[in-house]
C-alpha positions in Angstrom: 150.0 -32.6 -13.4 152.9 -34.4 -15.4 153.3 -34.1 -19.1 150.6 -36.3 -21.4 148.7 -37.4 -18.4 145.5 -35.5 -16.5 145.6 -34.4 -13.2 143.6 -36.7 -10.2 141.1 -34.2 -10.5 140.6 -33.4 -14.0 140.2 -38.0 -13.8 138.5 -38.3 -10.7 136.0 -35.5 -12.3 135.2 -37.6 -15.7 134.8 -40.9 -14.0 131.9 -38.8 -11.6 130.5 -38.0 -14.4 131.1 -41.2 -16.7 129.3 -42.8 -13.3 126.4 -40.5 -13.5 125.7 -40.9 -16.9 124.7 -44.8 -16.7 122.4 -43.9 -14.4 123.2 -45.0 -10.9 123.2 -40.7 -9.7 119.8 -39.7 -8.8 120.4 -36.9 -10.6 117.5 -37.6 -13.1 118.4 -37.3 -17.1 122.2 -37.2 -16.7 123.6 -37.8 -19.8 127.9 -37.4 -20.5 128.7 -39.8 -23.0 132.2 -38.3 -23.7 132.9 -38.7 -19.8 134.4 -42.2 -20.5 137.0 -40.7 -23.4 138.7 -39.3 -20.7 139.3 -42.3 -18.4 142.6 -44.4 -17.5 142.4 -48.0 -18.0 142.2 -48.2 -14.1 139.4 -45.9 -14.5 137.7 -47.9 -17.1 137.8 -51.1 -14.6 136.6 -49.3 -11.8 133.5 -47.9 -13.8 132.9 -51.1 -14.9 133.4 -52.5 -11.6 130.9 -49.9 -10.5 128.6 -50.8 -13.3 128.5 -54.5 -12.5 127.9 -54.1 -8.7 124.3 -51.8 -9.7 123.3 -54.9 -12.5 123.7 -57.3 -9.9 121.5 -55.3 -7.1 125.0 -55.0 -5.2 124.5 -52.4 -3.0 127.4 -51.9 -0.4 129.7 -48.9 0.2 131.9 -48.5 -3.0 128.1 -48.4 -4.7 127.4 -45.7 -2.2 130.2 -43.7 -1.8 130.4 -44.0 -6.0 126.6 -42.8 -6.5 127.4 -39.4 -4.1 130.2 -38.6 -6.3 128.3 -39.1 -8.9 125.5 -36.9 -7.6 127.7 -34.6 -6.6 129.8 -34.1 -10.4 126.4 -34.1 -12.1 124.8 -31.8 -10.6 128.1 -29.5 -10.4 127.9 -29.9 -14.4 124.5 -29.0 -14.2 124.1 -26.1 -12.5 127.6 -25.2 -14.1 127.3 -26.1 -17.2 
């Protein structure tokens, strides 16, 4: 981790979550609204990016692979948290 900036994980950990919380995890009643404080601007676009693909009925791989990890980060928080 450098100075003033998260790690990868400690970012690729909020955007899971920021993911799971508009709803595409099946994790039912997800809710993190402070997941997208902690995103990048590049993690911003790619949640919106994310966001726009599930609106449209997009389903493809980056919808896929981005719906396990956010399964996966919400229900870490759960049963963490």
């Amino acid at each position: 981790m450098k100075a003033k900036r998260a790690s990868r994980t400690a970012h690729f950990v909020a955007l899971g979550r920021a993911i799971a919380h508009t709803g595409i995890s099946h994790v039912a009643d997800f809710h993190d609204p402070t997941a997208r404080f902690f995103l990048n601007d590049k993690g911003r676009r790619s949640l919106a990016k994310i966001e726009r693909a599930n609106r449209a009925g997009r389903g493809g791989i980056q919808l896929g692979m981005a719906r396990g990890m956010a399964d996966i980060m919400a229900l870490c928080t759960v049963g963490m948290d």
